[in-house]
C-alpha positions as CSV (number, residue, x, y, z in Angstrom):
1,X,84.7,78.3,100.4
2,X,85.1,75.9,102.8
3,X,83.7,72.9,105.0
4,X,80.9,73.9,107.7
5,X,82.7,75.3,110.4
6,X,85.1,76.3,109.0
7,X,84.9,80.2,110.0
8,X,83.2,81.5,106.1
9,X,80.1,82.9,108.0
10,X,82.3,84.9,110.5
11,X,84.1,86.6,107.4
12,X,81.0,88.2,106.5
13,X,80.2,89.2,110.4
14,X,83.1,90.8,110.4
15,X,83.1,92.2,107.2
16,X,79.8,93.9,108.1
17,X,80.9,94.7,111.7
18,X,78.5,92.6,113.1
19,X,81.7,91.7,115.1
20,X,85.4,93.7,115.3
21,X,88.5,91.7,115.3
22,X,90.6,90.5,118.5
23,X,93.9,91.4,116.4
24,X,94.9,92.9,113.0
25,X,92.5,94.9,110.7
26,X,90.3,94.8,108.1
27,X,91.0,96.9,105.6
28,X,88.5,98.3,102.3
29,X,90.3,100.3,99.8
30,X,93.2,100.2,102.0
31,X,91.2,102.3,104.6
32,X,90.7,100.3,107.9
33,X,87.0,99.0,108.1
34,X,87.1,100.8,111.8
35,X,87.4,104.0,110.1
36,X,83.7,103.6,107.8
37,X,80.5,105.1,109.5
38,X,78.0,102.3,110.2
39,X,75.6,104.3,108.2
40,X,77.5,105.0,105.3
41,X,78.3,101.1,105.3
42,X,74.6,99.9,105.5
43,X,73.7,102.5,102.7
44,X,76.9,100.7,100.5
45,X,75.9,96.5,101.3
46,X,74.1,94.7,100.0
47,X,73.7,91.3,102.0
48,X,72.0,87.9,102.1
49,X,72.4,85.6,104.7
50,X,71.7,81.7,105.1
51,X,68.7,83.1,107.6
52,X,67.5,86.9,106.9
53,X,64.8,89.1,108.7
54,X,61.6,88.7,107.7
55,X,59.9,91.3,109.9
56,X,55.5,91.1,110.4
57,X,53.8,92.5,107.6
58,X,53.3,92.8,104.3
59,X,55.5,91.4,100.8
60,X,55.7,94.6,99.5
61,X,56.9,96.0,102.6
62,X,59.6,93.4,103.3
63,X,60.8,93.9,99.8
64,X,60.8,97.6,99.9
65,X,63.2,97.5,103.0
66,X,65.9,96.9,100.4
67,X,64.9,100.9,99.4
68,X,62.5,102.7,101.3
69,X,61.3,104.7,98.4
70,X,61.1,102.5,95.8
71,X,57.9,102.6,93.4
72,X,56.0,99.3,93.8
73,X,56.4,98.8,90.1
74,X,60.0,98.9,91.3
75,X,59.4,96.4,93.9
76,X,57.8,93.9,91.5
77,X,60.7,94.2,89.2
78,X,63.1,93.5,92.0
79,X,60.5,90.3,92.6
80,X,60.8,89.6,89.3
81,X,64.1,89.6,89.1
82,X,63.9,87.4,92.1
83,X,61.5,84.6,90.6
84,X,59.3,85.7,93.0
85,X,56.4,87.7,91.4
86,X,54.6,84.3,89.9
87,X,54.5,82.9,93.4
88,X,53.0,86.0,95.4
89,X,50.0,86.5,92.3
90,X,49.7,82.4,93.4
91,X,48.6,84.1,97.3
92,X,44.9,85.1,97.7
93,X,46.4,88.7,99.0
94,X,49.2,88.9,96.0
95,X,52.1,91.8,98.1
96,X,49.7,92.4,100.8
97,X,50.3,88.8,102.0
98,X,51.8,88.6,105.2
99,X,55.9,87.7,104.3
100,X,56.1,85.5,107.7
101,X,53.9,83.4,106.5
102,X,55.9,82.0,103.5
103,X,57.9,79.4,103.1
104,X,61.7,79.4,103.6
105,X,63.1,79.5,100.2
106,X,60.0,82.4,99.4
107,X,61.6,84.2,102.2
108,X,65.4,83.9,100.9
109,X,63.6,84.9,97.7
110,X,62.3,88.3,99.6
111,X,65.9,88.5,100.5
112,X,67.5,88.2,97.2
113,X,64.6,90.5,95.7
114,X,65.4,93.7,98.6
115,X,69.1,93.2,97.3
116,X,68.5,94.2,93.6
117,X,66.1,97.0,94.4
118,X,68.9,98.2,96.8
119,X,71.7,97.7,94.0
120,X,74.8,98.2,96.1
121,X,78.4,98.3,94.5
122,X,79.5,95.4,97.1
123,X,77.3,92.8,97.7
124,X,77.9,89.7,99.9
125,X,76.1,86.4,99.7
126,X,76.7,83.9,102.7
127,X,74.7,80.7,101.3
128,X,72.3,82.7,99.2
129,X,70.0,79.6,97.7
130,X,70.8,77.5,101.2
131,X,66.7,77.2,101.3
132,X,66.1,76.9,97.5
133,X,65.4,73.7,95.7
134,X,67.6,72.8,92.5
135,X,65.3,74.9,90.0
136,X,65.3,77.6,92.0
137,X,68.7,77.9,92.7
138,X,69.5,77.7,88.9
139,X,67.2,80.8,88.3
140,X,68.3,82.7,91.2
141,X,72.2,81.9,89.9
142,X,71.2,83.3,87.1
143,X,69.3,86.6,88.4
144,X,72.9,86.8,90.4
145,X,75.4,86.2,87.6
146,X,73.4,89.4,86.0
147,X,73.8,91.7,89.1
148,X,77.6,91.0,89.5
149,X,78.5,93.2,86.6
150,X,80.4,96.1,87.6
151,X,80.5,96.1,91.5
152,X,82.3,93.6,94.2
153,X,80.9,90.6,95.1
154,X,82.0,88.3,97.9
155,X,80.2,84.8,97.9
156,X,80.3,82.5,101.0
157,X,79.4,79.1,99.9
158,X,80.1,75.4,100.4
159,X,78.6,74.4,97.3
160,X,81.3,75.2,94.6
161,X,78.7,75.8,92.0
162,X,78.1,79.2,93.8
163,X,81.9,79.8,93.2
164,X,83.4,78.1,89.9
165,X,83.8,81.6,87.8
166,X,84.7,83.6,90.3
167,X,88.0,85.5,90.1
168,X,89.8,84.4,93.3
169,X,88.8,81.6,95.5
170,X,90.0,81.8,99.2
171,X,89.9,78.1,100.7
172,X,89.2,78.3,105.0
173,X,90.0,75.6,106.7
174,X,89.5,75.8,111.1
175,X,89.0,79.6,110.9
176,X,92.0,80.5,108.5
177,X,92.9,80.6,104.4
178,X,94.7,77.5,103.6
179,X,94.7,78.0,100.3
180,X,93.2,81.1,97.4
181,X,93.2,81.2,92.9
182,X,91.4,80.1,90.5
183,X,89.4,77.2,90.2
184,X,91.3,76.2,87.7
185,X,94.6,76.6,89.7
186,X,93.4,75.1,92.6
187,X,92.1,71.8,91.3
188,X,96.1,71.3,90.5
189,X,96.9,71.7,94.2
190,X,95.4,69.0,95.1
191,X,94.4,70.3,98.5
192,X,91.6,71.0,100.7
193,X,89.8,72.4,97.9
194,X,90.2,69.5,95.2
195,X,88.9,67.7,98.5
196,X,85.5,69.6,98.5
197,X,85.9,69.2,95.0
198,X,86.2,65.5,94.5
199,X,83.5,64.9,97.4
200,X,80.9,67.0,95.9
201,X,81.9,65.3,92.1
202,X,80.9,62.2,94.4
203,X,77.8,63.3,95.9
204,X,76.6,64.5,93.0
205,X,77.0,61.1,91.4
206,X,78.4,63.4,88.4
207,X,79.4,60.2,86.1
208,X,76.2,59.2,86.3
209,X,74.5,62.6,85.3
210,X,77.4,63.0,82.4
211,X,76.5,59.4,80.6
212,X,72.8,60.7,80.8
213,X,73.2,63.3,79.0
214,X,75.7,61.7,76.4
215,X,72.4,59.2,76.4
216,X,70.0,61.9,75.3
């Protein structure tokens, strides 16, 4: 977690080795990241990124890039599973509809829908509901809170609702990790993260939301 620009997105370019390190190494399982076939890598990931590639053609075959052979009873459980499947029945063409043609958030929905048909033991997530409005983002949360069971997940997020339960929290601040635990331990730092913290309390106008619902 961290502020924008602070270096989250160029974890996960790294990570996925979009990009190799100037110095050091990156190690997975203690085995340097250098040593991994590409192939074996990309059959392993599972990632969603603030913008992902929505290539011409059909729903169905955007979604089934996530696994080449699925079914399509597969594929519209992964839209399902997605909040996606009401939406496309809404299109005159249902999953022959052309996936460019979609909206943003429908799109990051595609996105989120390829990853649970692929079901990959490590998953990363840089901003996954950047394009979602507040309903959607709730449902998706959800849809991902299921999926984490069992397998790695690494969540790159300024919004700390993405990030509250996870195990370990790693705060970046100007391209390095200022400060990592649990929310709970961090709040007591009262550091860059209780920052974030306070100002998104703020933004949120959370007293406002809490005497509302002591209200109703």
């Amino acid at each position: 977690v961290g502020l924008s620009g602070a270096g989250k997105s160029t974890v996960i370019n790294l990570l996925c080795k979009f990009y190799l390190p100037n110095s050091g190494e990156i190690l997975l399982d203690n085995v340097n990241l250098n040593d991994f076939d590409n192939t074996f890598l990309r059959n392993d990931l599972g990632l969603v990124l603030q913008k992902n590639h929505i290539f011409q053609g059909s729903i169905e075959d955007n979604i089934r890039y996530g696994n080449m052979n699925a079914t399509f009873e597969e594929i519209e459980e992964a839209a399902k599973k997605a909040y996606l499947h009401e939406q496309i029945l809404d299109l005159p063409e249902g999953y022959n509809h052309d996936a460019t043609q979609l909206s943003g958030g429908q799109q990051q929905r595609i996105a989120i829908a390829r990853l649970f048909l692929k079901n990959p033991p490590i998953i990363f997530l840089d901003e996954p509901t950047a394009s979602l409005d507040a309903i959607a983002t709730e449902q998706i949360k959800n849809s991902l809170d299921a999926i984490k069971e069992g397998r790695t997940v690494i969540i790159i997020s300024h919004s700390l609702s993405q990030i509250l339960d996870s195990d370990k929290i790693y705060v970046m601040k100007k391209g390095r990790v200022v400060e990592s635990g649990t929310h709970d331990e961090l709040v007591q730092i009262n550091g860059t993260y209780r920052e974030i913290f306070d100002a998104s309390a703020r933004s949120l106008n959370l007293d406002k939301l809490v005497n509302t619902f002591k209200d109703n």
